[in-house]
C-alpha positions in Angstrom: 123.9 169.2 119.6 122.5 169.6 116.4 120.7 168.6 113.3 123.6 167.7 111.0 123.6 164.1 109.9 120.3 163.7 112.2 118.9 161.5 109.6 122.2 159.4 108.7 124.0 156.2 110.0 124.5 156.3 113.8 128.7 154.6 113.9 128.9 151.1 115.3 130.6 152.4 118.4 127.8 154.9 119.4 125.2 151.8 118.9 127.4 149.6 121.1 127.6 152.3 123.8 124.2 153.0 124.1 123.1 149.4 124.2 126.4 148.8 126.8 124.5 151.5 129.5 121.7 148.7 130.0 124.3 146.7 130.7 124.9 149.2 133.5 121.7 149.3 134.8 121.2 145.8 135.4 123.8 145.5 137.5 121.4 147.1 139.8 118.0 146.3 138.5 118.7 142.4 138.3 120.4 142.0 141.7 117.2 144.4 143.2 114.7 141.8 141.5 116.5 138.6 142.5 118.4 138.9 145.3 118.2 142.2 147.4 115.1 140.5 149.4 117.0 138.2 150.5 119.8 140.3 151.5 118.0 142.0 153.6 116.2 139.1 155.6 119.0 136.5 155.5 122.2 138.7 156.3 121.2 142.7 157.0 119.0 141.1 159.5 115.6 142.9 158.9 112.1 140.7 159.2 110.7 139.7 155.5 107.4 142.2 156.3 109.6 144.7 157.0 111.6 144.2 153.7 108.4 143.8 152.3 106.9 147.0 153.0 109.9 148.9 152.5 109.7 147.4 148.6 106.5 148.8 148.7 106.9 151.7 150.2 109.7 152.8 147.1 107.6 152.4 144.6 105.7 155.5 145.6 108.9 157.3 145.7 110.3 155.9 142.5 107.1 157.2 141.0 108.1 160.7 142.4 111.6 160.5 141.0 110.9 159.2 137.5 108.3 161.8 137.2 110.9 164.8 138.9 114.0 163.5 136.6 111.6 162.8 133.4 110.9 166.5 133.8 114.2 167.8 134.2 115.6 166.2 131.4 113.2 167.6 129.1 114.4 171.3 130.4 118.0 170.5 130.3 119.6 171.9 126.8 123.5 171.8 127.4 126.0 171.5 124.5 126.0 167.6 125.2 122.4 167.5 124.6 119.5 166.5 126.8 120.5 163.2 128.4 124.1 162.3 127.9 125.1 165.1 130.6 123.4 162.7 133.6 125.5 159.9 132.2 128.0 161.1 134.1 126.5 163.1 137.1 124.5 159.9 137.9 127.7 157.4 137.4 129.8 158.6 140.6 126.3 158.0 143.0 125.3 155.2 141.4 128.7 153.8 142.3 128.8 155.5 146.0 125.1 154.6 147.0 125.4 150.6 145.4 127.9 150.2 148.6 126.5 152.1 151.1 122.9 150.0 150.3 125.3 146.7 151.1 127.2 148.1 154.1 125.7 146.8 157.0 126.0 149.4 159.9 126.3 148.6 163.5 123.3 150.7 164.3 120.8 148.5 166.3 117.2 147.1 164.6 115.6 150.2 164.4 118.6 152.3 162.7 119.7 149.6 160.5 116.1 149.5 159.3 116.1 153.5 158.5 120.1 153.2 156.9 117.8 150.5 154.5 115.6 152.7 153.7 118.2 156.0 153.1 120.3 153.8 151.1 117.7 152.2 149.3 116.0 155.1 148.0 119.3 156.9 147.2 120.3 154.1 145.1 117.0 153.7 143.1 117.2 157.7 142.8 120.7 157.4 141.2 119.4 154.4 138.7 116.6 157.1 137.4 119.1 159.5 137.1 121.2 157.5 134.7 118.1 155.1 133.3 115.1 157.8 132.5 118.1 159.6 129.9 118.9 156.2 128.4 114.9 155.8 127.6 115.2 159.2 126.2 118.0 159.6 124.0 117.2 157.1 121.0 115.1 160.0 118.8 118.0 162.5 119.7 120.7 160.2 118.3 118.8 159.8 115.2 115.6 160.0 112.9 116.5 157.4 110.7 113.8 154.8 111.8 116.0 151.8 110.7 118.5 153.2 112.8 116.4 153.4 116.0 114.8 149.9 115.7 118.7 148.9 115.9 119.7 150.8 118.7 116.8 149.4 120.7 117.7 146.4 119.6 120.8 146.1 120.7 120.2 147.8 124.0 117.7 145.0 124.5 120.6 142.3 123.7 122.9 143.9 125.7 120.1 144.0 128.7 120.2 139.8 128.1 123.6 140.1 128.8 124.0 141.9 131.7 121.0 139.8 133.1 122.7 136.5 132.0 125.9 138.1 133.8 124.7 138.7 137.2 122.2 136.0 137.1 125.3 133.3 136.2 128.0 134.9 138.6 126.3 136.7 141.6 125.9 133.9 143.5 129.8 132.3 143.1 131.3 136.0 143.7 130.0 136.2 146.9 130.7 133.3 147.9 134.4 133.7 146.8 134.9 136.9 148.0 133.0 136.0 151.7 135.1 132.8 152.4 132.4 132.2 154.3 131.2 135.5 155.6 128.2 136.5 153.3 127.8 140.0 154.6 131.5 140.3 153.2 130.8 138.6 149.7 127.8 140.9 148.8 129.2 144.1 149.9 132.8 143.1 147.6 130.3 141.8 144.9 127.8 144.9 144.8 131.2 147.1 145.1 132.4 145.8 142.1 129.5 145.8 140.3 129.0 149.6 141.2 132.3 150.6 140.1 132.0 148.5 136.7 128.8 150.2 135.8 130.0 153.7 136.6 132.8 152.9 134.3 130.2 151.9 131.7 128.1 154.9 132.0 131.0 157.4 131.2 132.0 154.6 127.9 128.4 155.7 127.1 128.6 159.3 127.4 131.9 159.1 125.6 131.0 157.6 122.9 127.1 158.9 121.7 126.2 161.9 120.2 122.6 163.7 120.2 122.4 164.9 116.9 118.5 165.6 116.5 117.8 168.6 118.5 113.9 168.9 119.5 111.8 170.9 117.7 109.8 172.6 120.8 111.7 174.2 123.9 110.3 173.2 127.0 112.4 175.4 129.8 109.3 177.3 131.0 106.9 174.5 130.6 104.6 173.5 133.5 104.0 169.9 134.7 100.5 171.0 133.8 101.4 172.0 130.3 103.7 169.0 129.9 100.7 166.5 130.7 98.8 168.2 127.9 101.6 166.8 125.1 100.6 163.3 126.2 98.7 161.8 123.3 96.8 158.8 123.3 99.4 156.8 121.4 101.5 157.4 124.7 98.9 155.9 127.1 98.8 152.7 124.8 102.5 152.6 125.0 102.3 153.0 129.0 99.6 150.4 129.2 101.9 147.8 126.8 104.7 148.5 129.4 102.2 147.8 132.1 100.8 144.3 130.8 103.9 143.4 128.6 105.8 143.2 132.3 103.2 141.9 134.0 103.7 138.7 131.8 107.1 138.8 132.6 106.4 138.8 136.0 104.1 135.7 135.3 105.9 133.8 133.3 109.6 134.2 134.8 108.1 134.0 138.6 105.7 130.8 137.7 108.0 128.4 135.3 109.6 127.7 138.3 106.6 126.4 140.2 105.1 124.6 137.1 107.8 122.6 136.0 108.7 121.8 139.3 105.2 120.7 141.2 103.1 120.4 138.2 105.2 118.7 136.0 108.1 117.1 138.1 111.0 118.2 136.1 112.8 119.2 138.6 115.9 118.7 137.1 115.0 121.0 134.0 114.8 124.0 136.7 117.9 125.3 135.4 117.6 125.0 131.7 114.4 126.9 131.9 115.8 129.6 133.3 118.9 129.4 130.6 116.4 128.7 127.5 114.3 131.9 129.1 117.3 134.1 128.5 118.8 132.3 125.4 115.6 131.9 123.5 114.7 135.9 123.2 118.2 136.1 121.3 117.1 135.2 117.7 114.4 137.1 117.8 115.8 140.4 119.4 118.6 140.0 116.4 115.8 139.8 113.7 113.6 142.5 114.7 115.4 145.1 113.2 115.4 143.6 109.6 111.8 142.4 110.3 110.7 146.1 111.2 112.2 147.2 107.5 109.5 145.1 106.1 106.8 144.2 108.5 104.7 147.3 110.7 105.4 147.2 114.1 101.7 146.7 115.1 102.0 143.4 112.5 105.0 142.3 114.4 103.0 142.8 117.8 100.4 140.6 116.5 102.6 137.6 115.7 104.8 137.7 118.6 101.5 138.1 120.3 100.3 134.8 118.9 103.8 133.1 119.2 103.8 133.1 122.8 100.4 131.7 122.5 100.7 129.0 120.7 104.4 128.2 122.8 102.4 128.3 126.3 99.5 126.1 124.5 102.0 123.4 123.2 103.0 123.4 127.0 100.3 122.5 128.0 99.0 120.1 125.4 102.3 117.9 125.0 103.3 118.6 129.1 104.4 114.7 128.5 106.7 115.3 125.8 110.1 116.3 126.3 110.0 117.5 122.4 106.9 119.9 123.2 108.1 121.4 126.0 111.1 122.4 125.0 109.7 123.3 121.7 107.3 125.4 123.9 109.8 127.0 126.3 111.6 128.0 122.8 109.1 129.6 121.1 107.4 131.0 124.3 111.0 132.9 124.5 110.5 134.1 121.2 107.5 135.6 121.8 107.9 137.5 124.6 111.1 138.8 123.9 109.7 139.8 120.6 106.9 141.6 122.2 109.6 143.2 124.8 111.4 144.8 121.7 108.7 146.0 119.6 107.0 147.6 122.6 110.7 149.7 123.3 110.8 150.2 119.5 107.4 151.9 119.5 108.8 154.2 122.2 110.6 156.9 119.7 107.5 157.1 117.6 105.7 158.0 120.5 108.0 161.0 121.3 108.0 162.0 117.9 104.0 161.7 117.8 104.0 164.5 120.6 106.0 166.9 118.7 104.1 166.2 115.2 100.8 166.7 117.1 101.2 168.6 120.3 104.2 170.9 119.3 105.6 169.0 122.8 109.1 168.1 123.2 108.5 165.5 126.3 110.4 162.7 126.2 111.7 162.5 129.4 108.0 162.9 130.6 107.4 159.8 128.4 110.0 157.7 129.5 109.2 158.7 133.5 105.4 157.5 132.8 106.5 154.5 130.9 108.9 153.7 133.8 106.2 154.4 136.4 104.0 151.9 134.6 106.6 148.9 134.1 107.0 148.6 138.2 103.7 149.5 138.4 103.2 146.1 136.4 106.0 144.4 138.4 105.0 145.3 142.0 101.2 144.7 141.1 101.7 141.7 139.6 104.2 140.1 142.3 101.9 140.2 145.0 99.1 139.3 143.1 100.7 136.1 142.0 101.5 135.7 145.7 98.1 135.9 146.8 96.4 134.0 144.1 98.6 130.8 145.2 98.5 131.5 148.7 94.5 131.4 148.2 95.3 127.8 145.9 96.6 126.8 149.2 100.5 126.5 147.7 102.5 125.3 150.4 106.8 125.5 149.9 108.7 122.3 149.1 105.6 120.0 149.8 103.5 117.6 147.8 100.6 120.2 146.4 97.1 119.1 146.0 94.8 119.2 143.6 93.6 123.4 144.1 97.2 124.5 144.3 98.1 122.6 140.9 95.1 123.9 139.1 96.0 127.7 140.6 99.4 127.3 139.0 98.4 126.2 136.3 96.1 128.9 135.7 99.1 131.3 136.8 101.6 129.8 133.9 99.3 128.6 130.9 96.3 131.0 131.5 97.0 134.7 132.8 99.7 134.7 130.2 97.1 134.2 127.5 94.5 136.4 129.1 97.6 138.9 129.3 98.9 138.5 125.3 94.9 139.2 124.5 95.2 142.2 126.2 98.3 143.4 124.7 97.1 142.6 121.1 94.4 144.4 121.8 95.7 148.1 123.1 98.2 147.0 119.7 94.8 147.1 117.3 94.6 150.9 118.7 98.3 152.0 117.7 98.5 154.0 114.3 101.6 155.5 114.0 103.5 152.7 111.9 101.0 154.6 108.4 102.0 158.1 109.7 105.5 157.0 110.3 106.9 158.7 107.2 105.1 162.0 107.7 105.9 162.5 111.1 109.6 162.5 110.2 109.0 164.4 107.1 107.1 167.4 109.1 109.4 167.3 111.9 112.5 167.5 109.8 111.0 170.2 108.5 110.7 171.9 111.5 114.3 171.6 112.8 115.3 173.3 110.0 113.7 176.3 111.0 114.4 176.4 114.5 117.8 178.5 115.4 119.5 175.9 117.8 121.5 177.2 120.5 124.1 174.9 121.4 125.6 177.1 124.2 122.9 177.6 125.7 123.1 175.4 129.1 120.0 175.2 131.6 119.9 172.7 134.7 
C-alpha cells in the first residue's frame, strides 16, 4: 500500500469488484430482512416472540461488533492495506456460519432456540467482518473525488442487484430444491448463496488495491482517543444514516399496505415492489456526473424535494393510474438519490477527521454509521408496528376508517416529516466548500509520512 497513483483513475475492474462485494453482502442482509423471520416461525419451529426478541436482542451485539471490528481495522496496516485482508478472512465464515444458521438441529425447543441464537450472531459477526472494510476502503482506493462518487455509485447499483436477485429467486429456489420439504429448500438455497458470496469476496480482494495510505497511525490509539477524531460532520452523517433508513423502512414496509387497503390496487402489489427497485437506477447512474457539477448538499436538497413532491402526487391523484405511477417513479428517484449522496458523503467525512483531528478512523466511522442504520431499521420496524396496531390494522380484513387514516399517515406523512429532517441535518454539512483543501492538505501530508508497507499488525 501506498501513495503512488493515489490521486489517479481507479481501473474498471477494481470499480466493478468493489461494487460486486455488496453484491455479497446482500445475499445475507436481504434474506435476514425479508425472510429469516419467517424461517424461523414457519419451519425452525421457534414462536414469533421468541424470534422476535432474539432480533432484538442482536442488535445490541451487532452494535458491539461493528464497534470491535471498526476498531480493528483502523489498527490493521498489512502490505494489502487496511481492509482488503478481512475480505478474505471473513469469506470462509461467512460461507460456514450462512449454513449452520439454516441447519435445523434435532435438539429439542430449548436447544434449537440457543443453536438460533449461536448461529445467528456468528453469521451477523462474519457479515461485519467482511461489510465494516467495504464501508472503509473507498478513501484508501483513491483521492480523486470523481472517482469515489463512482465507486459508491456503483456499489449502490450493484446493492440493487443483489437485492433484485434474491428478492426475484429466493422464493422459486427453495421451492425447487425442497420438492416439497422447505427446511430442505432454504438450507440448499442459503448454502448456495453462502458459497457464491464467499467466491465474490475473494474476486473483491483480488482485484482492488489501497493506494492512499492514511496519514495518522492509529496502532496505540485508545477507544477513548479514537472517539475524540469524531467531528461533527460525522454525527450528521450518522444521523442521515439513521433517518435516511428509517424512510426506507417506511416507505418499503407501508407501500404494501397503502396500495393494497387504502387504495385497492391490489393487483399493482407486485409492480410496486419492481418500480421500488427499478426506479432508483437512473438516478444512482447520474449521480456521479451530477456530483462533478452540482455540491452534494445541493443534490440532498433536490432529492430531498423529489421524493416530496412523488409521495404528494400520491396522494393528490391516488385516482389516477398516470399519478401514481408517476409518483411511485419519482418517489424512487428520490430516495435512491438521497441513499447515494448520503454514502457519497461518507469519504469526505473520513477525510474531514484526518484534515482536522490528525485521526485516521475510518473503520470507527463506518462501525458508528452501521450502528445507526439498524438503529434506524429496528426502531423504526416496531414503531410502524405499533403505530397501526394502535390504528386498530387488522390482517387481510376490511379496515376502518382509524386504520386507513394511520396508514396513510405512515406512507404519505412520516416520509415527509422524515425528508424535512434529513434536509435539515443536510443545511449543517460544509465539507462540499472545503472539499478541495482537505485533499490538497492531506496530500500533502502523505508525502511526508515514511510508509511502511511491511509492517503487519493484527
Amino acid at each position: 500500500m501506498g501513495s503512488e497513483n493515489s490521486n489517479g483513475k481507479v481501473p474498471l475492474i477494481s470499480k466493478i469488484a468493489y461494487g460486486f462485494g455488496d453484491v455479497g453482502c446482500n445475499f445475507s442482509w436481504m434474506f435476514v430482512s425479508n425472510f429469516l423471520m419467517i424461517f424461523y416461525t414457519d419451519v425452525f419451529g421457534i414462536t414469533a416472540a421468541a424470534a422476535g426478541t432474539m432480533m432484538l436482542v442482536t442488535k445490541f451485539i451487532d452494535a458491539l461488533t461493528d464497534t470491535g471490528m471498526g476498531m480493528i481495522v483502523d489498527r490493521t496496516h498489512t502490505r494489502w492495506g487496511q481492509g482488503r485482508p478481512y475480505f478474505v478472512l471473513g469469506a470462509v465464515p461467512f460461507a460456514v456460519f450462512t449454513f449452520l444458521t439454516f441447519y435445523i438441529p434435532d435438539l429439542g425447543s430449548t436447544g434449537k432456540l440457543v443453536w438460533a441464537y449461536v448461529t445467528y450472531c456468528l453469521l451477523c459477526t462474519a457479515y461485519t467482518v467482511v461489510n465494516i472494510p467495504l464501508n472503509t476502503i473507498v478513501p484508501r482506493l483513491t483521492s480523486d473525488v470523481h472517482e469515489r462518487d463512482i465507486l459508491v455509485s456503483t456499489r449502490m447499483i450493484c446493492a440493487m442487484v443483489g437485492t433484485a436477485i434474491v428478492m426475484s429467486i429466493t422464493a422459486p429456489m427453495v421451492k425447487f430444491f425442497g420438492g416439497g420439504n422447505e427446511a430442505k429448500g432454504y438450507l440448499t438455497t442459503m448454502t448456495i448463496y453462502g458459497i457464491v458470496a464467499m467466491l465474490i469476496f475473494f474476486i473483491t480482494f483480488a482485484n482492488t488495491k489501497e493506494v492512499v495510505p492514511p496519514t495518522v497511525n492509529n496502532e496505540k490509539t485508545s477507544l477513548k482517543e479514537s472517539l475524540k477524531g469524531l467531528t461533527g460532520q460525522a454525527w450528521i452523517l450518522f444521523l442521515l444514516n439513521l433517518f435516511y433508513f428509517s424512510l426506507y423502512v417506511v416507505r418499503n414496509t407501508t407501500v404494501l399496505y397503502y396500495f393494497k387497503y387504502n387504495l385497492g390496487r391490489t393487483e399493482w402489489l407486485s409492480l410496486v415492489g419492481i418500480l421500488g427497485i427499478l426506479s432508483g437506477l437512473p438516478m444512482l447512474l447520474a449521480l456521479p456526473a451530477l456530483e462533478k457539477k452540482f455540491s452534494k448538499r445541493s443534490l440532498m436538497f433536490f432529492s430531498v424535494g423529489l421524493y416530496i413532491a412523488g409521495d404528494l402526487l400520491i396522494f393528490i391523484g391516488k385516482n389516477s393510474a398516470a399519478c401514481l405511477l408517476g409518483g411511485l417513479i419519482i418517489t424512487g428517484l428520490g430516495i435512491y438519490g438521497i441513499f447515494g449522496i448520503t454514502f457519497a458523503m461518507q469519504p469526505d467525512v473520513i477525510d474531514y477527521s484526518e484534515y482536522q483531528k490528525n485521526s485516521s478512523i475510518a473503520g470507527l466511522i463506518a462501525a458508528f454509521q452501521g450502528f445507526f442504520v439498524k438503529g434506524g431499521m429496528g426502531l423504526t420496524s416496531f414503531v410502524i408496528g405499533a403505530f397501526l396496531k394502535n390504528g386498530g390494522y387488522v390482517a387481510n380484513t376490511v379496515q376502518t376508517p382509524k386504520a386507513l387514516s394511520y396508514i396513510e399517515i405512515c406512507f404519505i406523512w412520516i416520509p415527509i416529516v422524515l425528508c424535512v429532517i434529513i434536509a435539515g441535518l443536510t443545511y449543517f454539512y460544509k465539507l462540499d466548500s472545503i472539499r478541495g483543501a482537505m485533499t490538497e492538505e492531506l496530500e500533502g501530508r502523505r508525502k511526508k509520512i515514511a510508509y511502511e508497507p511491511e509492517k503487519i499488525t493484527a
